[in-house]
GUVEXVO-335271 format. One record per residue: residue number from 1; residue in three letters; x, y, z of N, C-alpha, C in turn; chain. Coordinates in pm, 1 decimal, always signed. Atoms other than C-alpha are relative to their C-alpha. Layout:
BEGIN
 resi resn     n_px     n_py     n_pz    ca_px    ca_py    ca_pz     c_px     c_py     c_pz chain
  NUM  ala        X        Y        Z        X        Y        Z        X        Y        Z     A
...
//
This chain:
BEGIN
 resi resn     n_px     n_py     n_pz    ca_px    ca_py    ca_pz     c_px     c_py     c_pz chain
    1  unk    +97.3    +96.1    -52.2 +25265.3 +24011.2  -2855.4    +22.8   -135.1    -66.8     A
    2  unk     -4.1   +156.1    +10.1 +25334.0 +23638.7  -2887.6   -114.0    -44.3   -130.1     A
    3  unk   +119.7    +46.9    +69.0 +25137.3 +23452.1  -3155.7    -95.5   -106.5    +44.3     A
    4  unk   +114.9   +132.6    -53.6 +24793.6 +23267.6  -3109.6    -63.4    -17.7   -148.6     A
    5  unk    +97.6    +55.4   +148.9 +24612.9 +23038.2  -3329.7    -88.4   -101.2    +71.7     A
    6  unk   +128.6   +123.3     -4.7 +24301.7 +22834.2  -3346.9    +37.5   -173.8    -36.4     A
    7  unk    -25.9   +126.7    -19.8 +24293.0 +22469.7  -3347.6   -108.2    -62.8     +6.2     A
    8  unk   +170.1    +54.0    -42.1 +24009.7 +22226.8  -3346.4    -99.4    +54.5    +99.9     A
    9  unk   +111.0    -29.8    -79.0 +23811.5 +22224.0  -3051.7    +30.1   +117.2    +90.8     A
   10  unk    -46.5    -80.6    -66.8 +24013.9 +22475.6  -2864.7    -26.4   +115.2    -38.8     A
   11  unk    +57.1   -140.6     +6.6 +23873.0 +22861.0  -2886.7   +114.4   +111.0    +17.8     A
   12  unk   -102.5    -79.0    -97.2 +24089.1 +23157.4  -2861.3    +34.1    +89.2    +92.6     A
   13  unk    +63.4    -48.1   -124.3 +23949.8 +23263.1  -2548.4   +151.9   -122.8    +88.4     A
   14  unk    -77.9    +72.5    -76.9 +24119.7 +22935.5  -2402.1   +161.6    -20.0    +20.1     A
   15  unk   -154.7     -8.2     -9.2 +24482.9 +22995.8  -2549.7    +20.5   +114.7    +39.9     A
   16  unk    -47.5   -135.5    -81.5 +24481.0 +23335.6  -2430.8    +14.6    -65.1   +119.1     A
   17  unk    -56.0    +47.5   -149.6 +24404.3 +23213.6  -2107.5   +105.5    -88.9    +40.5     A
   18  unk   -156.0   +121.0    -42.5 +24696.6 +22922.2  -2117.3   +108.3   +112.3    -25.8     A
   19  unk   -132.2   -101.1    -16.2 +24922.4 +23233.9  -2224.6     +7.3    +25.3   +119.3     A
   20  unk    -11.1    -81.0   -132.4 +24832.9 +23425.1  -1967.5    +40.7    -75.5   +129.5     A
   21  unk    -81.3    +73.5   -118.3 +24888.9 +23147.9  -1723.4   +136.5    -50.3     +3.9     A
   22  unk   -128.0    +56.2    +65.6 +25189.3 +23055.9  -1865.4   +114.8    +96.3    +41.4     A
   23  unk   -139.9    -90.4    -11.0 +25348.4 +23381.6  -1853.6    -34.4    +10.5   +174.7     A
   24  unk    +18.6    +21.0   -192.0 +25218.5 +23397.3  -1455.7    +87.3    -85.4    +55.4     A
   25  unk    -25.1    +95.5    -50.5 +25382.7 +23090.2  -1393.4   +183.4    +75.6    -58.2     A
   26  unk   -127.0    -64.7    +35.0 +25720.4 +23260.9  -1567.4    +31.5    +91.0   +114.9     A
   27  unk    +36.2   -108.1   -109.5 +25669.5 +23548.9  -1344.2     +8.8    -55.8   +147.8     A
   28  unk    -18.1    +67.6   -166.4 +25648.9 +23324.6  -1013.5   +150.4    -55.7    +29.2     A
   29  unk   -140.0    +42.4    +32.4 +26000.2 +23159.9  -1139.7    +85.3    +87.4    +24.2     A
   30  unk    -93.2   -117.6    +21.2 +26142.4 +23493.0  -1179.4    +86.2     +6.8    -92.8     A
   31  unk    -96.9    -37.7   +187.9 +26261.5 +23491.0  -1562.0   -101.8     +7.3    -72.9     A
   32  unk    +73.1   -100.8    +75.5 +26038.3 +23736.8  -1664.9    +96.3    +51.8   -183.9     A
   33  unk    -97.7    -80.2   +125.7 +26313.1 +23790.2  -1934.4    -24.2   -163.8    -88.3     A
   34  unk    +55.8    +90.9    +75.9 +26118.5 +23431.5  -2078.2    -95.1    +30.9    -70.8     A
   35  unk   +150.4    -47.7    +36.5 +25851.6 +23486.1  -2350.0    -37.7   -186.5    -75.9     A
   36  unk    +42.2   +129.0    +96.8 +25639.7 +23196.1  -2433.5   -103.2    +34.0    -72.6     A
   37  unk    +81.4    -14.0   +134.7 +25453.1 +23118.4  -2744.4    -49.3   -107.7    -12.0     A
   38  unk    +83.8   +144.4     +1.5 +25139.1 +22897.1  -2733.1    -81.4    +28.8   -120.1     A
   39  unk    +35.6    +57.9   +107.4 +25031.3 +22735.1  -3058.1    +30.7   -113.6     -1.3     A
   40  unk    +17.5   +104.1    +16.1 +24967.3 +22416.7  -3212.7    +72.7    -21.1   -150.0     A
   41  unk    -88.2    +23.8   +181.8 +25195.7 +22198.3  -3464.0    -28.0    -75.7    -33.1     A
   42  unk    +52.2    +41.4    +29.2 +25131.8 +21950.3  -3634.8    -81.8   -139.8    +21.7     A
   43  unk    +27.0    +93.9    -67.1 +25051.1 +21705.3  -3427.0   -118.2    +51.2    +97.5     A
   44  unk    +83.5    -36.1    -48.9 +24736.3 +21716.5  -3168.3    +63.0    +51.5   +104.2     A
   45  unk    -42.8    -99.9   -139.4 +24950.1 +21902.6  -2901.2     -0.3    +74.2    +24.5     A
   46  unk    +28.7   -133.7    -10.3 +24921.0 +22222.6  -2785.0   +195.9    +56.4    +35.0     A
   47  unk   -137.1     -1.2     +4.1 +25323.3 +22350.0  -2813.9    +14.9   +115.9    +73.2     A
   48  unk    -47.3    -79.0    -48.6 +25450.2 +22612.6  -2564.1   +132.7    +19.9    -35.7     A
   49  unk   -129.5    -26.8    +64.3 +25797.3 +22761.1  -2732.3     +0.8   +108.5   +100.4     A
   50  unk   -107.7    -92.5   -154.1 +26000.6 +22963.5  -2451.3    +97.0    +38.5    -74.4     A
   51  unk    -58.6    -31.1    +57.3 +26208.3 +23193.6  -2585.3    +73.8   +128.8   +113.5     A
   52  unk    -52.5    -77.1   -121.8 +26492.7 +23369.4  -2359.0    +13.0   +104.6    -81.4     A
   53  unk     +9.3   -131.0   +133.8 +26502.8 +23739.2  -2492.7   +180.8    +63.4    -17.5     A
   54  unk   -189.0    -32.8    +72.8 +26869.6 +23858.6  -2659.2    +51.0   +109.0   +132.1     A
   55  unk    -86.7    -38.9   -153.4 +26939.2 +24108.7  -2371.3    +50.8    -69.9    +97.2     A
   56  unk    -33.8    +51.1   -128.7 +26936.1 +23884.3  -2116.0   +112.8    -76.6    +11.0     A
   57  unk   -183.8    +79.1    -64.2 +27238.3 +23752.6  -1918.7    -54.7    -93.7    +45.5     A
   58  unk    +31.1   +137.3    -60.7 +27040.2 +23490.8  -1817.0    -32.1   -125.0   -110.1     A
   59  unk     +5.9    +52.2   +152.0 +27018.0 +23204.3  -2009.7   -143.5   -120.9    +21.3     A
   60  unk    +80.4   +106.2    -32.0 +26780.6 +22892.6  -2040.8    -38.1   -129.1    +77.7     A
   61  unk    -26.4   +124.3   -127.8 +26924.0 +22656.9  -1778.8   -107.2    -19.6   +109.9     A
   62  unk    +77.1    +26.4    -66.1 +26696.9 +22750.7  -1541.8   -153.5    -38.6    -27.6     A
   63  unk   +153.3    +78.7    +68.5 +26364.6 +22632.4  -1715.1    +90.9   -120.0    -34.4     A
   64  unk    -38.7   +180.3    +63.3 +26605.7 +22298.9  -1871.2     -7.0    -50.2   +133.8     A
   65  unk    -70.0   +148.4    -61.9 +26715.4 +22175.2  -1568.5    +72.5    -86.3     +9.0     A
   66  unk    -72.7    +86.0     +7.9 +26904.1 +21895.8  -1514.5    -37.8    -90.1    -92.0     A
   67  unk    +48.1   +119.5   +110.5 +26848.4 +21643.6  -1832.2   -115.5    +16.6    +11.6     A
   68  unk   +153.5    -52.5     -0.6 +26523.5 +21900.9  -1860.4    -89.1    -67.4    +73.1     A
   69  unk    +99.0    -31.0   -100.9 +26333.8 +21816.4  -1551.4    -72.0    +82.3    +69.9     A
   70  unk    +94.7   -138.2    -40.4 +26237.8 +22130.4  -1478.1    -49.4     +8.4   -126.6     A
   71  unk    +85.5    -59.6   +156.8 +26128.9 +22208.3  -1844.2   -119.1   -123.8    -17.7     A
   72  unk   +104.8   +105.0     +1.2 +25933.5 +21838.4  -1796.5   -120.1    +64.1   +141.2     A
   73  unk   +130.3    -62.0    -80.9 +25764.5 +21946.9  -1459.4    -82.7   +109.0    -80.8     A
   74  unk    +72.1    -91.5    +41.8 +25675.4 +22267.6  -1640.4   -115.9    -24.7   -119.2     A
   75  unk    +96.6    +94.6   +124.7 +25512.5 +22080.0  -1943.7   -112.5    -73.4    +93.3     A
   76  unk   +168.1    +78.5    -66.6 +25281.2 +21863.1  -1668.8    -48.0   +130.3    +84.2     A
   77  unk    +98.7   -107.4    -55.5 +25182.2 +22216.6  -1481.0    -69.5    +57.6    -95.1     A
   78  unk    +54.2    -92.6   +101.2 +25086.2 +22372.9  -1808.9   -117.8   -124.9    -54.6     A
   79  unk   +142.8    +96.5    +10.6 +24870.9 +22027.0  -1886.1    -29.5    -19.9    +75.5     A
   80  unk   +116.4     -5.8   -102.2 +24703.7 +22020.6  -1585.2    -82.0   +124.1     +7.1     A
   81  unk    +44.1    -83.7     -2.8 +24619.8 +22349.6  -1640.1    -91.3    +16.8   -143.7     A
   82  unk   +110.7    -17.1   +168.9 +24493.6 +22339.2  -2027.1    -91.9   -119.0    +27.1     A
   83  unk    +81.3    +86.1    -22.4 +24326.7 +22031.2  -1903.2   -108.0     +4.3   +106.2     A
   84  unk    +46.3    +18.3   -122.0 +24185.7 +22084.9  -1565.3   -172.5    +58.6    -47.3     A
   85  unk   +117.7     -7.0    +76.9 +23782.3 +22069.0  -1594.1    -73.9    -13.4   -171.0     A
   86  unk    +73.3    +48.1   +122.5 +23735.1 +21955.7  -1935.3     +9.3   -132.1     -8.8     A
   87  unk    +91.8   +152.7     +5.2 +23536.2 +21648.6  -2020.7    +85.1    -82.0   -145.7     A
   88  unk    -23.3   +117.9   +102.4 +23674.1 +21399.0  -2264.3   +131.6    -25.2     -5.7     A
   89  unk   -142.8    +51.9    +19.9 +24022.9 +21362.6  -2423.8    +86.0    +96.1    +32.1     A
   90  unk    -93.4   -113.4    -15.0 +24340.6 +21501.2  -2298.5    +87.3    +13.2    -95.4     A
   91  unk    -17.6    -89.2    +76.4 +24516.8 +21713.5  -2483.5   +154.6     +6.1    +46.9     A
   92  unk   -130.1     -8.7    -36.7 +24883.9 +21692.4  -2484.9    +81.2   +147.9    -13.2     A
   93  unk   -114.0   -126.6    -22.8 +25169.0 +21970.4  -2429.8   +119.3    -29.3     +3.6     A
   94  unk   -102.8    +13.7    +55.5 +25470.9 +21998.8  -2577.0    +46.7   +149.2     +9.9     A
   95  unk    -75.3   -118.3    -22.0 +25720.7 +22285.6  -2358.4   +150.6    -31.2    -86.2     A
   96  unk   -103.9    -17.4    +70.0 +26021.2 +22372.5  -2544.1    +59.3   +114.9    +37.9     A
   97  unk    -90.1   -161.6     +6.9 +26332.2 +22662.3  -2494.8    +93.1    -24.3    -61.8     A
   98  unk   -152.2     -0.7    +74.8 +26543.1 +22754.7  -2728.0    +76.8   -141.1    -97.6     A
   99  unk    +11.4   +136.0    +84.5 +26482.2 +22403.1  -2972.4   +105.1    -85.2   +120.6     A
  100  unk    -38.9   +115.1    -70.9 +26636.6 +22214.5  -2637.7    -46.3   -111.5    -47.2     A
  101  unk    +27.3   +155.4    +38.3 +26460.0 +21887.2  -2728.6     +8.3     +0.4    -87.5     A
  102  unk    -76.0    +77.7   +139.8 +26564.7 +21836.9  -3049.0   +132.7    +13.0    +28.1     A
  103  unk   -156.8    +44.2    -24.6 +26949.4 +21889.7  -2921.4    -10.5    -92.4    +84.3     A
  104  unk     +3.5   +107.9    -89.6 +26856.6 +21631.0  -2635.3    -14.1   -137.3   -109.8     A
  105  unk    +42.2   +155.3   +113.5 +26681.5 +21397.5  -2905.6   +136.3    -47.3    -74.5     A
  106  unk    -71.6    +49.4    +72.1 +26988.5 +21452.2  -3110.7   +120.9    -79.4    +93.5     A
  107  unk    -25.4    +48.3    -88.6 +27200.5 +21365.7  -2844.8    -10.9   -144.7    +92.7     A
  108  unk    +62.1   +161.7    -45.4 +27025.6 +21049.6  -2691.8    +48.4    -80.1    -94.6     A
  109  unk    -38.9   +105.7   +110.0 +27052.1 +20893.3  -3044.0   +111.4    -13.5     -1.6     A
  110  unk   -173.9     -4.5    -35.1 +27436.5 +20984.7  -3033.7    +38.9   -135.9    +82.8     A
  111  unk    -46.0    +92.2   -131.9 +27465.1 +20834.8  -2710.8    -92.6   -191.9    -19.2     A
  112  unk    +47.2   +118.5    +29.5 +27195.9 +20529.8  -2830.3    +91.7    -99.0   -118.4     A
  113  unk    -46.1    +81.2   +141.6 +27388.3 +20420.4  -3112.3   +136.3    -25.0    +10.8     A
  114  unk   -150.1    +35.9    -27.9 +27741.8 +20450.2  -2948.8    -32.0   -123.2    +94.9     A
  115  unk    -13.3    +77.4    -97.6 +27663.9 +20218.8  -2682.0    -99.5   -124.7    -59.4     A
  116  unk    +34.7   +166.4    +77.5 +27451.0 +19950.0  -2925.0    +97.2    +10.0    -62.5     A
  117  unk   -100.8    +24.1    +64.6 +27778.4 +19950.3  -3144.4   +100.1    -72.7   +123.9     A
  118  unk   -106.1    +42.1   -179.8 +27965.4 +19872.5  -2762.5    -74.2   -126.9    +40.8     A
  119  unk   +105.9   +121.9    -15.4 +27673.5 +19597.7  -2695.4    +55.5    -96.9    -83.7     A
  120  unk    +14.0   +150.9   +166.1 +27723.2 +19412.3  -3047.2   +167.8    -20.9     -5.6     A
  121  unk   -122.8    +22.1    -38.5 +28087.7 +19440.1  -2996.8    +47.2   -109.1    +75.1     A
  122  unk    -42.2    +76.6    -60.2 +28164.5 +19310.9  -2673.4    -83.5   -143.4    +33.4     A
  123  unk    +99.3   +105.3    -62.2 +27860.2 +19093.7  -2661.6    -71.7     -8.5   +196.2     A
  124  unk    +76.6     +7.5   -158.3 +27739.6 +19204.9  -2302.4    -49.8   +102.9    -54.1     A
  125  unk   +148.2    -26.4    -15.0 +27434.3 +19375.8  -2189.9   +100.1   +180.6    +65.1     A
  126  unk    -55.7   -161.4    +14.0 +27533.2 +19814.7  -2156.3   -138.9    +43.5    +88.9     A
  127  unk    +86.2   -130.8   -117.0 +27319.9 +19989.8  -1855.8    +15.9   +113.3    -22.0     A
  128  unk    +24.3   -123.6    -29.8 +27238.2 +20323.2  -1932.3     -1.2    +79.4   +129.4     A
  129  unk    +32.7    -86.9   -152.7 +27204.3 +20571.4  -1624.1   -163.7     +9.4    -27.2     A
  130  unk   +182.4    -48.2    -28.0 +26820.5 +20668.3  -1491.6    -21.3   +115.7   -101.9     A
  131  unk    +46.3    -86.4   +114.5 +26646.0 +20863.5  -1774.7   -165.8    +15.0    +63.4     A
  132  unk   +133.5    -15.1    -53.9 +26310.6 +21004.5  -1778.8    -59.6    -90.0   -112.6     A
  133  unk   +107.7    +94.7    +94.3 +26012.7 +20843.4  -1955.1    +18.4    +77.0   -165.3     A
  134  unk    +12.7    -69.2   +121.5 +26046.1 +21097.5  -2222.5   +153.4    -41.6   -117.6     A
  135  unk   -147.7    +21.6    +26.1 +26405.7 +21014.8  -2281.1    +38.8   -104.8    -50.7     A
  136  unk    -21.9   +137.2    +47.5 +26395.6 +20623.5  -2265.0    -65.8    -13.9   -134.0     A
  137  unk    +93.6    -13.1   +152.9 +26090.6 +20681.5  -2531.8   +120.6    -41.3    -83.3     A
  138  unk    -96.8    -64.0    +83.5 +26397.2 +20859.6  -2758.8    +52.4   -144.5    -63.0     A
  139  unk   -110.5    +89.2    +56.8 +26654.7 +20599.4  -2723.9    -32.0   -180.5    -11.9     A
  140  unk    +70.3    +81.6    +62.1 +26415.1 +20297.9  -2753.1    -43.3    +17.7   -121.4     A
  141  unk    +29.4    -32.1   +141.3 +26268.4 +20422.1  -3084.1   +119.1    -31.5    -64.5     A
  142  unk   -129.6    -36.7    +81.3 +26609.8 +20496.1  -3211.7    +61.8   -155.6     -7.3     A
  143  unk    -85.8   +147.7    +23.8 +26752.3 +20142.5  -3135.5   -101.1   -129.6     -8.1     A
  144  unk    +80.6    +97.1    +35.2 +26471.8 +19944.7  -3237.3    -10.9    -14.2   -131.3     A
  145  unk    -35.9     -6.4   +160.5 +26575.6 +19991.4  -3593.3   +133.1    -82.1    -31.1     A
  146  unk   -107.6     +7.0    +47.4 +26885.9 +19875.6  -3550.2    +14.5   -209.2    +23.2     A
  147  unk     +1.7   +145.0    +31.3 +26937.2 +19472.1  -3636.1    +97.5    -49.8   +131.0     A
  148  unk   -112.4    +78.9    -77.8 +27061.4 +19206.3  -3347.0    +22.2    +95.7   +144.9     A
  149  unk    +11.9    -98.4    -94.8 +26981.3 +19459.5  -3062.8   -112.6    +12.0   +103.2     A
  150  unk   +113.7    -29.0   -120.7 +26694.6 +19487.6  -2775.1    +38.6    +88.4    +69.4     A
  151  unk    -57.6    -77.0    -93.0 +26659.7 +19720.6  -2551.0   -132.8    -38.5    +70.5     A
  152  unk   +115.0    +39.8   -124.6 +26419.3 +19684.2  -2195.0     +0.0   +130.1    +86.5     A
  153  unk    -43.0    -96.2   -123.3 +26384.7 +19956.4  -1917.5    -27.8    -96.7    +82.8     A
  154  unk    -25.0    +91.3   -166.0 +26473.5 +19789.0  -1588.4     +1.9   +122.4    +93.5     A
  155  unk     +8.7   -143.4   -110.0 +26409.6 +19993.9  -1247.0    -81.1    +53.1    +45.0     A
  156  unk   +108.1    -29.6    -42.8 +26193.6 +20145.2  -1070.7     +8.1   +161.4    +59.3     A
  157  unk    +43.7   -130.5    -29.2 +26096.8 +20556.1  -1036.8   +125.3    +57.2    -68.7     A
  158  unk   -117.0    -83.8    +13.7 +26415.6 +20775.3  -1040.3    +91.6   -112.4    -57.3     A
  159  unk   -105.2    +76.3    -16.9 +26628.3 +20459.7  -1068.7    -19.5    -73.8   -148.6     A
  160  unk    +63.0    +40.9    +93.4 +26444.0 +20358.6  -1389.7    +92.9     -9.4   -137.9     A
  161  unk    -49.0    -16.7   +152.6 +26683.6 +20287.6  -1746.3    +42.3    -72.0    -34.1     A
  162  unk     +9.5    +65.0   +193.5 +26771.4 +20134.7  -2066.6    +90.0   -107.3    +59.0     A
  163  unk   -116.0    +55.4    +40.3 +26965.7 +19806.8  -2121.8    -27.4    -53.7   -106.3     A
  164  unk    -76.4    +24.6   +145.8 +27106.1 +19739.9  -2456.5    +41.7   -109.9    +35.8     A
  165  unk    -17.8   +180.4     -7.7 +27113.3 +19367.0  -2505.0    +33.4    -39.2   -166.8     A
  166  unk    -29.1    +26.3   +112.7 +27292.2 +19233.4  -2803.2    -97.9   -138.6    -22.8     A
  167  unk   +114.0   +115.4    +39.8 +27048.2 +18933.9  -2957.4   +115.4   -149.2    -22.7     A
//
């Protein structure tokens, strides 16, 4: 059985029930051979950890997605669902499989820090490809440390990402 824990205002009546919907929503996917694990870290989010089980031949792709858009949709069905009818502040959710976003995070920065070194170089402006909101976050943070550098998102919806502007 998965672990549950208490948390401020949250009861553990209510994380049962986000399990239980959680694993339902696994179950509708059809990778029942997913177990998730809802708890809270140290931050005010409520963390769903997805964990593919060692038998399986299947692996985690199908919850990542393409540059984890499916693992992002699944993160806003699971907060609309820990959220839906309660009164005040929402309550963030943070899905995860298999520590994917921290190899993405590490990754982004990779890719953020090769292409401001390519910026400050040639002295022109470096277009990223379309990223998600979660993504640009990443590689804005990451290159806003770095001296003689800007970055902007330009774009609009799907078409939406980064340019690296030398100063």
């Amino acid at each position: 059985m998965p672990k549950l824990s208490r948390h401020n205002n949250m009861d553990l009546k209510t994380i049962q029930e986000l399990q239980g919907k959680v694993e339902e929503i696994l179950q509708l996917m059809g990778v029942s051979y997913i177990t998730p694990e809802v708890s809270f870290g140290d931050s005010e989010a409520v963390s769903v950890e997805l964990t593919v089980s060692e038998d399986s031949e299947e692996g985690a792709g199908i919850i990542i997605g393409n540059h984890g858009e499916t693992l992002l949709a699944l993160e806003y069905i699971v907060a609309l669902i820990l959220n839906s009818g309660s009164e005040g502040e929402w309550r963030r959710v943070e899905v995860d499989i298999d520590g994917y976003r921290k190899r993405r995070e590490q990754e982004l920065s990779e890719l953020a820090h090769r292409m401001a070194q390519k910026a400050l170089e040639s002295h022109q402006e470096i277009h990223l490809k379309p990223m998600s909101p979660a993504d640009r976050r990443i590689v804005h943070t990451n290159l806003s440390k770095i001296t003689g550098i800007t970055t902007e998102s330009d774009g609009q919806g799907r078409s939406r990402h980064i340019v690296i502007k030398p100063e």
